[in-house]
C-alpha positions as CSV (number, residue, x, y, z in Angstrom):
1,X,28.5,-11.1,-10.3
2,X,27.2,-13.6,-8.0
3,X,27.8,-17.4,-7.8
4,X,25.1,-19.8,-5.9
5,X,26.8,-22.0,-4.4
6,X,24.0,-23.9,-4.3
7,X,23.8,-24.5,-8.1
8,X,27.2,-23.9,-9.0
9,X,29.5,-27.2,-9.2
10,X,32.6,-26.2,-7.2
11,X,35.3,-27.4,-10.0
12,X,33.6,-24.9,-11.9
13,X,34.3,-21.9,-10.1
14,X,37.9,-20.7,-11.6
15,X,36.4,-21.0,-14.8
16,X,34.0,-19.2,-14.4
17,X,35.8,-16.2,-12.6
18,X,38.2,-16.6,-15.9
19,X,35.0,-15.9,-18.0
20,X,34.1,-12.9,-15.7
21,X,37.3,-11.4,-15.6
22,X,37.9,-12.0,-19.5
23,X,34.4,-10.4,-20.7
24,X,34.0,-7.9,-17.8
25,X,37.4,-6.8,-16.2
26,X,38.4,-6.1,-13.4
27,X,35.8,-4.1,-12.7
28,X,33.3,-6.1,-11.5
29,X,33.2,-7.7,-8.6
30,X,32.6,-11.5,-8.3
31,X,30.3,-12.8,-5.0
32,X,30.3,-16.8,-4.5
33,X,27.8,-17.1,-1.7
34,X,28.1,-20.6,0.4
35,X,24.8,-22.1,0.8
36,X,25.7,-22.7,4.4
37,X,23.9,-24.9,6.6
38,X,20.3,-24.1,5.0
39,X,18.5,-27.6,4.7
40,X,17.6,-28.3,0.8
41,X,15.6,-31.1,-0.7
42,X,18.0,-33.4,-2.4
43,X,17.8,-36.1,-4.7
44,X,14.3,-35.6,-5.8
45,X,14.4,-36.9,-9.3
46,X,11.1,-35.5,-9.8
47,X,8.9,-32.5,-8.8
48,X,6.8,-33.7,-5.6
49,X,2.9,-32.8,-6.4
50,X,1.5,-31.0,-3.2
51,X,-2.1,-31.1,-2.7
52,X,-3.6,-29.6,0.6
53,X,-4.7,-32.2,2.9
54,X,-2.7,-35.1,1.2
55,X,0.2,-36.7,2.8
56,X,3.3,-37.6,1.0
57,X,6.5,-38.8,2.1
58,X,10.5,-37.9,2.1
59,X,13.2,-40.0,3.1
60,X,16.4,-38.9,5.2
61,X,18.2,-38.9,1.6
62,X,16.5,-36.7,0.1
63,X,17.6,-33.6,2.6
64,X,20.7,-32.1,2.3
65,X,21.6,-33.0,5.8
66,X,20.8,-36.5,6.4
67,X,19.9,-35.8,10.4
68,X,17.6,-33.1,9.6
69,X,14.7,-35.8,10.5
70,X,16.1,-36.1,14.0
71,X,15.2,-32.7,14.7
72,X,11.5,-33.3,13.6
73,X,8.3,-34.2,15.7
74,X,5.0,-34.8,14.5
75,X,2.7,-31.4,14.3
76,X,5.6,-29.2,13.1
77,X,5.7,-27.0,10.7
78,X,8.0,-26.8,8.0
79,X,8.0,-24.3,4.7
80,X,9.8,-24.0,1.4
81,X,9.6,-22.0,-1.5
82,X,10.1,-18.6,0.9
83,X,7.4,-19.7,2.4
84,X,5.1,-20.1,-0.4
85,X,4.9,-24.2,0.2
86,X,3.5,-25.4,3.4
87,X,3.6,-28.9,5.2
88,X,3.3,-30.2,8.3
89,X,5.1,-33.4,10.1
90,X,2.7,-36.1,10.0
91,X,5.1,-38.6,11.3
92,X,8.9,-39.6,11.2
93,X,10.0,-42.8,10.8
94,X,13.9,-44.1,11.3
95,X,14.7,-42.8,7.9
96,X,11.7,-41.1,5.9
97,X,9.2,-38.3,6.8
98,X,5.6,-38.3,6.1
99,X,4.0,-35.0,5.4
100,X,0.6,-33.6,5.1
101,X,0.4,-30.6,2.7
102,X,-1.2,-27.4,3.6
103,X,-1.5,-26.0,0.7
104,X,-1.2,-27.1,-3.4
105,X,1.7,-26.7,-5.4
106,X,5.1,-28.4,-6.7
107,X,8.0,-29.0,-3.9
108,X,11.3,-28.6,-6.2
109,X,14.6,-30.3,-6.0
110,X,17.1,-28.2,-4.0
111,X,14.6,-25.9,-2.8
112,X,15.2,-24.6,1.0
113,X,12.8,-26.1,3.9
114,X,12.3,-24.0,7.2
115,X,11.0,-24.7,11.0
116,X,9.9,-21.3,11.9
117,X,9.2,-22.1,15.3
118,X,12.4,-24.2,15.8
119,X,16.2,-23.1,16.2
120,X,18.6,-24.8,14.1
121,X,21.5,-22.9,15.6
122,X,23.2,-26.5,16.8
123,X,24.0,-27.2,13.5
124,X,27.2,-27.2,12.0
125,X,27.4,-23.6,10.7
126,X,29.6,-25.0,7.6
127,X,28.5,-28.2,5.5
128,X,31.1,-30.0,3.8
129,X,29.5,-28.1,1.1
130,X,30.7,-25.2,1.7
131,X,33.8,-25.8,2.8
132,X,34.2,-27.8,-1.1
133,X,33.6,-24.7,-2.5
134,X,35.7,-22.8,-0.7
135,X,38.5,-24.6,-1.5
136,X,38.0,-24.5,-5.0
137,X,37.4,-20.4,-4.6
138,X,39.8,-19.5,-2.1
139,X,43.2,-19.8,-5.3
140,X,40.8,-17.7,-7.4
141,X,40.7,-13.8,-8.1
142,X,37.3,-13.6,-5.6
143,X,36.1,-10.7,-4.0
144,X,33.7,-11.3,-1.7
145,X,32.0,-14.7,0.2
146,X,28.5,-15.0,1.3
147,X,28.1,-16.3,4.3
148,X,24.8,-18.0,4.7
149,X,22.5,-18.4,7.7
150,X,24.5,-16.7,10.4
151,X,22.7,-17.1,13.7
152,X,25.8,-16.0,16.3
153,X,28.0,-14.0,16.8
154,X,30.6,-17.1,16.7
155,X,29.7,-18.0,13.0
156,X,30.9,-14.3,12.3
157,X,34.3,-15.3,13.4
158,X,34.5,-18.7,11.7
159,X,33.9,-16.8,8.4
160,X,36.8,-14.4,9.1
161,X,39.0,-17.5,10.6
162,X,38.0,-19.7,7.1
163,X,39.2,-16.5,4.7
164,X,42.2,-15.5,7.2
165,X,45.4,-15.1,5.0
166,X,42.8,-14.5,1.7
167,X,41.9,-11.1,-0.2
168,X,37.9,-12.0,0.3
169,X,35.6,-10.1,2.1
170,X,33.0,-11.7,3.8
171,X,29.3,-10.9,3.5
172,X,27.4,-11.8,6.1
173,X,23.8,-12.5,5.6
174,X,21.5,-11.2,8.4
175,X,18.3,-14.1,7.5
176,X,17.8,-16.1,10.3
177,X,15.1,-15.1,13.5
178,X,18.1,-15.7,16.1
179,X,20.6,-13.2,13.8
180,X,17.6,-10.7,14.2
181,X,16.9,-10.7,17.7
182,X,18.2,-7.4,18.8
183,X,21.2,-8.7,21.2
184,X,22.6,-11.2,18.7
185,X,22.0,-8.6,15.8
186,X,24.0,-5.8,17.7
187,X,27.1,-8.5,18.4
188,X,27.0,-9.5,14.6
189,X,27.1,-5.8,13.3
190,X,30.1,-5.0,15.4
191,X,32.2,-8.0,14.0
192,X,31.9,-7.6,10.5
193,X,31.4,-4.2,7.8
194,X,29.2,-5.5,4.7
195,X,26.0,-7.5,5.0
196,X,22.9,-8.7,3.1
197,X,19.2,-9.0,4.2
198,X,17.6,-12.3,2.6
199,X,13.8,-10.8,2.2
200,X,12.9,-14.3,1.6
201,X,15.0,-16.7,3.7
202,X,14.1,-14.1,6.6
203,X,10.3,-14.2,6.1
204,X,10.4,-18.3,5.8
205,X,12.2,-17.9,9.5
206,X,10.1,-15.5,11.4
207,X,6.7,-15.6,9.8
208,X,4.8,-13.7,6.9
209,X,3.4,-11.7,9.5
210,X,6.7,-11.1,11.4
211,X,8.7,-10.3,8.9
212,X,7.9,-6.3,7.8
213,X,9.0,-5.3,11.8
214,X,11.7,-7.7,11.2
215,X,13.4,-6.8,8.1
216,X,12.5,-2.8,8.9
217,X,14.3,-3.4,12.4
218,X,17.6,-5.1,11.0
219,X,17.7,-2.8,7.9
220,X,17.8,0.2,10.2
221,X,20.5,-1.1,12.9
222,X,22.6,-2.7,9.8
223,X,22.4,1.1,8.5
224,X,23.1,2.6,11.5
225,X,26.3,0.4,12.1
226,X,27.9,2.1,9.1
227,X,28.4,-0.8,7.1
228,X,27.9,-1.6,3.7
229,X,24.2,-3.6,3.6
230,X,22.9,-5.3,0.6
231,X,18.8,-6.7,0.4
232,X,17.7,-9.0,-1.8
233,X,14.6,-11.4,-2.9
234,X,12.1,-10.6,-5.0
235,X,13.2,-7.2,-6.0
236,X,11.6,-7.9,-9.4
237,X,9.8,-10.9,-9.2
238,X,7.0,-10.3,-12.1
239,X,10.0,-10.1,-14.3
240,X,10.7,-14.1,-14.1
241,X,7.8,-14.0,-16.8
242,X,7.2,-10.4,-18.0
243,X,9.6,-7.5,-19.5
244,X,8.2,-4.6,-17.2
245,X,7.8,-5.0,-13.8
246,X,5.1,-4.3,-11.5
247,X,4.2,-0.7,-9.8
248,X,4.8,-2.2,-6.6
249,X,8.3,-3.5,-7.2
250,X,9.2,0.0,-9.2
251,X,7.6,1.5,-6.0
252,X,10.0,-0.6,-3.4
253,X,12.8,-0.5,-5.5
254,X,12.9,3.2,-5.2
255,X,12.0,3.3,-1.4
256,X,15.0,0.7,-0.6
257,X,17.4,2.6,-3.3
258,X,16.5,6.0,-0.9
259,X,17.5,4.1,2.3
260,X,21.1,4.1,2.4
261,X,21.5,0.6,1.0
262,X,24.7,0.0,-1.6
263,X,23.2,-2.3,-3.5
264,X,20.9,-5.3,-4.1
265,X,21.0,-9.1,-5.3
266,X,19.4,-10.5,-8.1
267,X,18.7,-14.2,-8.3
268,X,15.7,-15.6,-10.2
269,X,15.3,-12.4,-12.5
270,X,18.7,-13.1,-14.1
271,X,19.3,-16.6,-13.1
272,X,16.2,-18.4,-14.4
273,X,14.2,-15.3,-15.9
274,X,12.8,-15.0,-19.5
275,X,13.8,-11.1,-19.4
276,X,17.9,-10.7,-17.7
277,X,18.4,-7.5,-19.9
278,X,15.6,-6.0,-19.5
279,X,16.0,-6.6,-15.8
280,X,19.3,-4.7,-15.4
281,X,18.1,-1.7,-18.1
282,X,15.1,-1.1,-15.6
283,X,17.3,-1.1,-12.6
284,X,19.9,1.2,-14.7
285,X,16.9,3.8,-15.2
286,X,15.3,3.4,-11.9
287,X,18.6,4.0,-10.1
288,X,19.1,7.2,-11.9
289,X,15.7,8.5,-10.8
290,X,16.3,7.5,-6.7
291,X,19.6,9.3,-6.8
């Protein structure tokens, strides 16, 4: 069972563990995953309309780190949506942004925002965030914690120094393009023994194009290590709307399943999805038939 940080109000969090463990036992195990320092839109109190060409605005507010705009210029280009959203810096102001949109579509409240040709590895690798919700998680009967957006080998080691003297085990979440450059990637794998691929926050940080030599290349070295590795995003995206997935996602589903993995992460599919049980009865089947 995995809690967003991201959505999940951090008083919340022993509560709902109690739920868990009261409905499900001890038998299954409880993820909260830190959004980390991933920059979100904030304080939208409405959808934003994007339509390609037009230029809109965002002030230094409405990001979930205030001094994000200080690490903008005008032509860059920024994402969302894993990518699906589009802008580019028109111009930054002392304390707004204007955009022009490069595509059409709806930019969502707490949705994540990329610069794909930027590194944001100065950044404080916690938010206060994250450290809120740890402190509410650390007393309860927790597994695991997702560590977000790990782009050193360092960050590694302030997970396992922020969980020292806890039973958690961290996951560390191999997402960003500097945690998948081959020399940083082989440091991370040696510091830590279970990690997750993020299919989409990876994409939105190296490029559409990028990203199938990207993901294939980490997938195999995070095999290879002998850890435990977990993928997710989009597994089965078609079911957010629909009871049976697509061909496709049956297709990857059983190619990742025969790969070595231990598992993967459902979000959307269970989270917001019209179809949660249907979800998890495909993946029972499915799983049955890549054995």
């Amino acid at each position: 069972m995995r809690m967003n940080g991201a959505h999940v109000r951090p008083p919340d969090i022993p509560k709902a563990v109690g739920l868990i463990r009261e409905h499900c036992g001890r038998d299954a195990k409880i993820l909260v995953d830190l959004p980390g320092n991933k920059i979100r839109t904030s304080g939208l109190l409405q959808n934003v309309a994007l339509k390609n060409g037009e230029t809109f605005e965002l002030e230094s507010r409405n990001f979930s780190y205030p001094g994000f705009i200080d690490y903008l210029k005008a032509g860059d280009a920024v994402t969302s949506s894993d990518g699906q959203l589009s802008m580019a810096v028109e111009k930054v102001h002392a304390d707004r942004v204007s955009f022009t949109a490069l595509c059409d579509g709806e930019l969502l409240n707490n949705k994540g925002l990329h610069l794909p040709a930027k590194s944001l590895a100065h950044l404080p690798f916690l938010f206060d965030r994250d450290r809120e919700i740890l402190k509410h998680a650390l007393p309860c009967d927790i597994d695991y914690a997702g560590f977000s957006f790990i782009r050193t080998p360092e960050n590694v080691d302030e997970a396992h120094s922020v969980l020292a003297g806890s039973a958690m085990t961290p996951i560390i979440k191999l997402e960003t393009k500097e945690g998948t450059e081959p020399a940083a990637l082989d440091a991370i794998l040696k510091r830590a023994s279970t990690f997750l691929i993020d299919r989409g926050d990876l994409a939105s940080e190296v490029g559409m194009t990028r990203f199938p030599m990207t993901f294939n290349r980490t997938l195999a070295k995070a095999l290879a290590s002998g850890g435990k590795v977990f993928v997710a995003t989009q597994l089965f995206a078609s079911m957010y709307e629909h009871n049976l997935p697509h061909l496709s996602e049956v297709m990857e589903f059983h190619r990742l399943a025969r790969t070595g993995i231990v598992g993967i992460q459902l979000s959307e599919e269970i989270a917001i999805g019209k179809h949660p049980l249907e979800v998890l009865k495909i993946i029972a089947a499915l799983s049955g038939e890549a054995a």
